[in-house]
C-alpha positions as CSV (number, residue, x, y, z in Angstrom):
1,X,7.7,-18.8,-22.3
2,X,10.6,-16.6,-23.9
3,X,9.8,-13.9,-26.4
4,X,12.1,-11.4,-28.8
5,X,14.9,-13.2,-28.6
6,X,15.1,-13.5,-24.6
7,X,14.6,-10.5,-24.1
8,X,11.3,-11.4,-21.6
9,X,11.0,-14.1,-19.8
10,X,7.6,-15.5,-18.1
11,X,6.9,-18.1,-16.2
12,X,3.2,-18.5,-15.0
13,X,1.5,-21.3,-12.9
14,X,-1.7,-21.8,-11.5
15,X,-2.6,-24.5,-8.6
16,X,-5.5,-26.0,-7.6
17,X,-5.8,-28.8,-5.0
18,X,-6.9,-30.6,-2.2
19,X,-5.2,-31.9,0.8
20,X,-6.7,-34.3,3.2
21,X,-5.7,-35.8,6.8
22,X,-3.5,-33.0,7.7
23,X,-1.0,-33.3,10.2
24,X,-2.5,-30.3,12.8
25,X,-1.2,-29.7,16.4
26,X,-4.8,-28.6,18.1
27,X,-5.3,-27.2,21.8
28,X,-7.1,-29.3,24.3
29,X,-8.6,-28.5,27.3
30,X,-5.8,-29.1,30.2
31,X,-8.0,-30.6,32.5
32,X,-7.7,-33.8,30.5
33,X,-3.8,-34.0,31.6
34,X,-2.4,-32.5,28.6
35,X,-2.1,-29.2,26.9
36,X,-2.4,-30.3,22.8
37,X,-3.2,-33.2,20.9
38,X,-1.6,-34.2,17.3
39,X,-4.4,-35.1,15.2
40,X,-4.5,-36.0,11.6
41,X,-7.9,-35.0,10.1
42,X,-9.6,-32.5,7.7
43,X,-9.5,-31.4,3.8
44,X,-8.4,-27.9,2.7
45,X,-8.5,-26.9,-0.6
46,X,-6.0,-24.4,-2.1
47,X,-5.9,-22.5,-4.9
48,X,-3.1,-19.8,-6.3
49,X,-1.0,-18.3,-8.8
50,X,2.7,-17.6,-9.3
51,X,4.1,-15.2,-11.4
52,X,8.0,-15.1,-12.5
53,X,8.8,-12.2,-15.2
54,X,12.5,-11.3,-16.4
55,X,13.0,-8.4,-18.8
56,X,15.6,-7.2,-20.2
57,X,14.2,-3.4,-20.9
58,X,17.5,-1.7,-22.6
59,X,20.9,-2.7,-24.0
60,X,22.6,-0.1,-25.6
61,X,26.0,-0.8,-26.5
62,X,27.7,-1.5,-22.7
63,X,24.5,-0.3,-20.6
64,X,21.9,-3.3,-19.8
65,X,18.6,-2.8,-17.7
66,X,17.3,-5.7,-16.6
67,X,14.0,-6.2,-14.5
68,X,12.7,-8.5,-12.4
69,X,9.4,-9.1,-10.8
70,X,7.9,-12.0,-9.3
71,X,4.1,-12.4,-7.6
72,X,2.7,-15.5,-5.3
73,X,-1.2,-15.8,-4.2
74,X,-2.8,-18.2,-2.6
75,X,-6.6,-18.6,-1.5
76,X,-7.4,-21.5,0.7
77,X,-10.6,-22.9,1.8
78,X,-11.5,-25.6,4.9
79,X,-13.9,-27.9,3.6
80,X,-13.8,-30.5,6.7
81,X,-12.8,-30.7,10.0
82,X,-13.2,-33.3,12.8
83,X,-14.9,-30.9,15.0
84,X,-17.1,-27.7,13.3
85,X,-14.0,-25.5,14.5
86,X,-10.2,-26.8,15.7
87,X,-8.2,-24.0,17.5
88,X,-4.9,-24.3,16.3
89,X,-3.1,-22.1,18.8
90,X,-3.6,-19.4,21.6
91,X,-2.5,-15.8,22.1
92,X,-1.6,-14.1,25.1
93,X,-4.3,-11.9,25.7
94,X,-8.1,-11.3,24.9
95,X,-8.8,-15.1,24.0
96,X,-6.9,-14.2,20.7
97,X,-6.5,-17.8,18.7
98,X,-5.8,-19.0,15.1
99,X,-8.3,-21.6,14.7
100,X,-9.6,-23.9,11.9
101,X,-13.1,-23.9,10.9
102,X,-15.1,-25.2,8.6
103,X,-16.2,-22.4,5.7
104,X,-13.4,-20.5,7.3
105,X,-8.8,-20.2,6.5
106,X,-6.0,-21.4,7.7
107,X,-5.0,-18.9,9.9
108,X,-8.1,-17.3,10.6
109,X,-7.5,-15.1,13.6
110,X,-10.1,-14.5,16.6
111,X,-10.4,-13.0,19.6
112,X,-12.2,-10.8,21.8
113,X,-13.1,-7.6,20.2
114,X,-15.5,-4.0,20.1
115,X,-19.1,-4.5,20.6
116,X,-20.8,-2.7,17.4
117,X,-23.7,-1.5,16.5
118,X,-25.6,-2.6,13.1
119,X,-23.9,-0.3,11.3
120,X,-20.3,-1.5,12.4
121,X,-19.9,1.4,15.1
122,X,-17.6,1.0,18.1
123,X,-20.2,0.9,21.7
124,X,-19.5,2.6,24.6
125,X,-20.5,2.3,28.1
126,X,-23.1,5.3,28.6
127,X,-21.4,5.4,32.5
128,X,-18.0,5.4,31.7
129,X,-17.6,6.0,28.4
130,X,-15.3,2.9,27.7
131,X,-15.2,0.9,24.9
132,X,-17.6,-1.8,25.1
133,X,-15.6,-5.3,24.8
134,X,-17.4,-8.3,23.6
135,X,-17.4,-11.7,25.9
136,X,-16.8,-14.3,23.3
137,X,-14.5,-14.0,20.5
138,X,-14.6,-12.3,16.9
139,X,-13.5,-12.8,13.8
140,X,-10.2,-10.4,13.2
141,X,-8.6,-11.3,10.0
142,X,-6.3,-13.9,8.6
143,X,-3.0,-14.2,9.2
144,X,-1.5,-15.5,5.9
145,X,-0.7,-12.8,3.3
146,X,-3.1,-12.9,0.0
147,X,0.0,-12.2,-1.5
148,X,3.9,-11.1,-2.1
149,X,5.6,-9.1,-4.7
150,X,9.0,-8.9,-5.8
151,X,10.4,-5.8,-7.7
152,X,14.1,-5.8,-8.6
153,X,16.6,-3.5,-11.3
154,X,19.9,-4.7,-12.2
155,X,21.8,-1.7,-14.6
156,X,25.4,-2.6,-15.7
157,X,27.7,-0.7,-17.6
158,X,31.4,-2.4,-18.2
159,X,32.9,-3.6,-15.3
160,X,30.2,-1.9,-12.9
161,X,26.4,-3.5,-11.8
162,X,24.1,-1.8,-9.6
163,X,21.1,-3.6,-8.4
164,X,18.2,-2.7,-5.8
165,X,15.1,-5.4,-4.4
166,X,11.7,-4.5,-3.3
167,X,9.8,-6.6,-1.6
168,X,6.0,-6.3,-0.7
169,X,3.2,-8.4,1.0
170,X,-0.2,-7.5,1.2
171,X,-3.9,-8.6,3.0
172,X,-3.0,-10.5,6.1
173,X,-3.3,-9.4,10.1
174,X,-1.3,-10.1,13.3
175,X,-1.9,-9.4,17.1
176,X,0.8,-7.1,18.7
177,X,1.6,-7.7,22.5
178,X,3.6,-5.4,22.3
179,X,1.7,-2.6,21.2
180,X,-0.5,-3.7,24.1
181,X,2.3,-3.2,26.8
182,X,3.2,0.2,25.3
183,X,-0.5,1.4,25.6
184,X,-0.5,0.1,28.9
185,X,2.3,2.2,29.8
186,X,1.1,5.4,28.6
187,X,4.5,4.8,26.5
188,X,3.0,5.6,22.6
189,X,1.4,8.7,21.3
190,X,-2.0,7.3,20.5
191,X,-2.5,7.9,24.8
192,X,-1.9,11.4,24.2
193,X,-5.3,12.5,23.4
194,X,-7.3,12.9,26.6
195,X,-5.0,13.1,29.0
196,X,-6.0,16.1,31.3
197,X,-9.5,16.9,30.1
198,X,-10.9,13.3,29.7
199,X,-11.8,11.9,25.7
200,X,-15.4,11.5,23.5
201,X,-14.8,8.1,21.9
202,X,-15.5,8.3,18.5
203,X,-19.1,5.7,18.2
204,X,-22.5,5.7,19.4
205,X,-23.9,4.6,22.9
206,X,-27.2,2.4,22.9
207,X,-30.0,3.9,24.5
208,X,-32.6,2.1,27.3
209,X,-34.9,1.5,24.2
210,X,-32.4,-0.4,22.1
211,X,-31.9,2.8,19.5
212,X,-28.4,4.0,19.3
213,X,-27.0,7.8,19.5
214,X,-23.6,9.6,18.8
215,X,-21.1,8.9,21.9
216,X,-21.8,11.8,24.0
217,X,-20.6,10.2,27.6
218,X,-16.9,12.2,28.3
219,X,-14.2,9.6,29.7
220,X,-12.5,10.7,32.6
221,X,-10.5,7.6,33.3
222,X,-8.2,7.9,30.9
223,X,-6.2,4.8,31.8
224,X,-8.8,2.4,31.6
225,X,-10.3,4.0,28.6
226,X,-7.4,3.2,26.5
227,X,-7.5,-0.1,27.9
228,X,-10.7,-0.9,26.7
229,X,-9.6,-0.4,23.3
230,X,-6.0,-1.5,23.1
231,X,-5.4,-3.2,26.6
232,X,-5.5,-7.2,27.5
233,X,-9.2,-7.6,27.1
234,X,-9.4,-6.5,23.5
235,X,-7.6,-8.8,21.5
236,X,-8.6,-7.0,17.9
237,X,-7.7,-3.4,19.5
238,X,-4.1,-4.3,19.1
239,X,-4.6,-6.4,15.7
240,X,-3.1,-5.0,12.8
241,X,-2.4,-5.0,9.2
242,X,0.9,-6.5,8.5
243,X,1.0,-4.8,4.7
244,X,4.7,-3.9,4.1
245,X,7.1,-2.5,1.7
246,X,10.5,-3.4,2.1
247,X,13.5,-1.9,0.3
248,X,15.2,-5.0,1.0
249,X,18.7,-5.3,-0.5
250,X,21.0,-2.7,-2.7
251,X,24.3,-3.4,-4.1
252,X,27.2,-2.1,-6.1
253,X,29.6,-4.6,-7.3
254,X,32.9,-3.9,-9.8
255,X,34.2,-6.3,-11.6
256,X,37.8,-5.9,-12.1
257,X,39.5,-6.4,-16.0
258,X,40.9,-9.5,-16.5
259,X,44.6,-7.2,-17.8
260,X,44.5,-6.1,-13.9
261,X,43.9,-9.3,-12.3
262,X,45.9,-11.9,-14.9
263,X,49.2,-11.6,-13.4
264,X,48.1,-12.2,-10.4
265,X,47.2,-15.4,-11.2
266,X,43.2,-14.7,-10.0
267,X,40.2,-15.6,-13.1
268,X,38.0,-12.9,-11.8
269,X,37.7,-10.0,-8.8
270,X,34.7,-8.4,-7.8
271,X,35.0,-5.6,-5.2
272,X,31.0,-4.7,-3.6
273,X,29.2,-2.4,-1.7
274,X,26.1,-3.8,-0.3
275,X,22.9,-3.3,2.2
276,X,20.1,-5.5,3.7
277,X,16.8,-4.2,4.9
278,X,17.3,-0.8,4.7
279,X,13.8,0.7,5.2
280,X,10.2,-0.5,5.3
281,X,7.1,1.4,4.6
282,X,4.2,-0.1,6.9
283,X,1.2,0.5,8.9
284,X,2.5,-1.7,11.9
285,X,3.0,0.0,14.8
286,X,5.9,-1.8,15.8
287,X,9.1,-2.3,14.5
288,X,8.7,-5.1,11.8
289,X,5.8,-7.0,10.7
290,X,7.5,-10.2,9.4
291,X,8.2,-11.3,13.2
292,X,8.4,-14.6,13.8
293,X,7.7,-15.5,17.8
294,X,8.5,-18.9,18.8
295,X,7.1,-21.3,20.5
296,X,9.7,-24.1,21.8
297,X,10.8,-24.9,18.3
298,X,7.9,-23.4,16.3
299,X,7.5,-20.5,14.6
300,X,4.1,-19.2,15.6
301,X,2.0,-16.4,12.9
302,X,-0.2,-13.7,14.0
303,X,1.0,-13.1,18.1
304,X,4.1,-10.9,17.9
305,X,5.5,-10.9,21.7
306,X,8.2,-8.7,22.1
307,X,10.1,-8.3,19.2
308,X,13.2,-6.6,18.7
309,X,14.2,-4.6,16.1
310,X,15.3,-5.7,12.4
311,X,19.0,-5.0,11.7
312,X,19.7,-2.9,8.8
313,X,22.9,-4.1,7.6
314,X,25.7,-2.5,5.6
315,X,29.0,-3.8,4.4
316,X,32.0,-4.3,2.2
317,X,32.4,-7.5,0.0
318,X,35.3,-9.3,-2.1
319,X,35.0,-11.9,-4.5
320,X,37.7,-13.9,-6.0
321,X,37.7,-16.8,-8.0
322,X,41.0,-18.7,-9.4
């Protein structure tokens, strides 16, 4: 739909389907010979909205401000499966797993995790003072955004154009090994606390008569305190949100006048300034939460195992066209 002369510009859909014998690459237990099995089995239903909007907010003689903003959600539901639950694929630590299961997502992340009390309170060990870590695996989150935004300004004025892209992603969860490792080094400032006069976790202990009362039990070990919460047997201790903002590209372009460039023989010179990935605003703890860890040739979601840093890059370009 266009309106006032072009000067907005939506496009709008909505989705709703179902798919059924999926393609799904499931992990089988190795004593039968192999490690996975290709199967092609279940129905998932999906359901989302996508959102395109150009503006065109000011033109005033040579100055034009355009927007641009664009927003993608998807919600999907497992309505079959050949078994109740299919795990999909396995983590490195803490039984962490994405697996398929009836009621449940795609990409519905478990994995060993805190033992709480009714009211969602973290349960330490009234000897040690550790974290209490339960034996079979929780529910941790999903890890498939609920959705992405787009944010972008283009302002030109004669021969010049600047323009700057947000991007954003929101409602989704990942593991990070390497979070783990760190914490397991003592290399992070969350370890901090404690150190030299031992730590109170913040949570209750459960008393002999099944009641519960405010942690009061000091840690002393500080090593293997932190380990109960963010070390290899707590898989949802080093799960995090992988929410981001990203200023993801800026640029400043010229275009030179056609009375400089004609006898040259060139139809049109631009001259640029331009950067990529220039900062991100997130809760991760690591360096960038839209890692992608492979897996021989697969791109694997939710297990981030030692990632390197993004590249912010910077540069000059030249356009020419004859």
């Amino acid at each position: 739909m266009r309106l006032f002369k072009n000067r907005i510009d939506v496009d709008v859909a909505y989705y709703y389907g179902t798919t059924t014998n999926q393609i799904l690459d499931r992990v089988v237990d190795q004593a039968s010979g192999y490690a996975r099995q290709v199967i092609n089995a279940g129905t998932v239903r999906n359901m989302g909205f996508e959102l395109t909007l150009n503006t065109t907010n000011l033109k005033v003689g040579d100055f034009t401000w355009k927007s641009l903003i664009t927003f993608a959600t998807n919600k999907n539901k497992i309505m079959s499966m050949p078994d109740t639950s299919v795990v999909l694929q396995t983590g490195p630590i803490a039984g962490g797993q994405i697996v398929a299961k009836v009621g449940g997502s795609m990409g519905d992340l478990y994995g060993r995790g805190y033992v709480r009390a009714p009211d969602g309170q973290i349960v330490y060990d009234p000897v040690t003072g550790n974290a209490l870590i339960t034996q079979d695996v929780v529910y941790i989150g999903n890890t498939i955004p609920k959705g992405k935004v787009s944010f972008g300004n283009t302002f030109s004025y004669k021969g010049f154009r600047l323009s700057a892209l947000f991007d954003a992603q929101y409602g989704a969860m990942a593991h990070s090994l390497m979070h783990y490792k760190m914490v397991e080094q003592g290399k992070l400032t969350v370890t901090l606390p404690g150190r030299y006069n031992g730590i109170i976790g913040n949570g209750v202990v459960r008393n002999s008569d099944g009641t519960y009362r405010p942690n009061d039990v000091l840690a002393t070990d500080i090593d293997e305190y932190y380990r109960s919460h963010m070390g290899a047997d707590n898989a949802e201790g080093s799960s995090f949100s992988t929410d981001f903002i990203k200023f993801r590209e800026a640029r400043l372009d010229y275009t030179l006048s056609k009375r400089m460039i004609s006898k040259w023989g060139i139809g049109q010179a631009i001259i640029g300034l331009y950067g990529r990935d220039l900062f991100i605003w997130s809760p991760w703890p690591m360096f960038d939460p839209e890692f992608g860890t492979l897996s021989g040739s697969d791109i694997v979601r939710g297990f981030e195992t030692a990632q390197f840093p993004s590249t912010r890059t910077m540069g000059v370009s030249l356009k020419i066209a004859f």
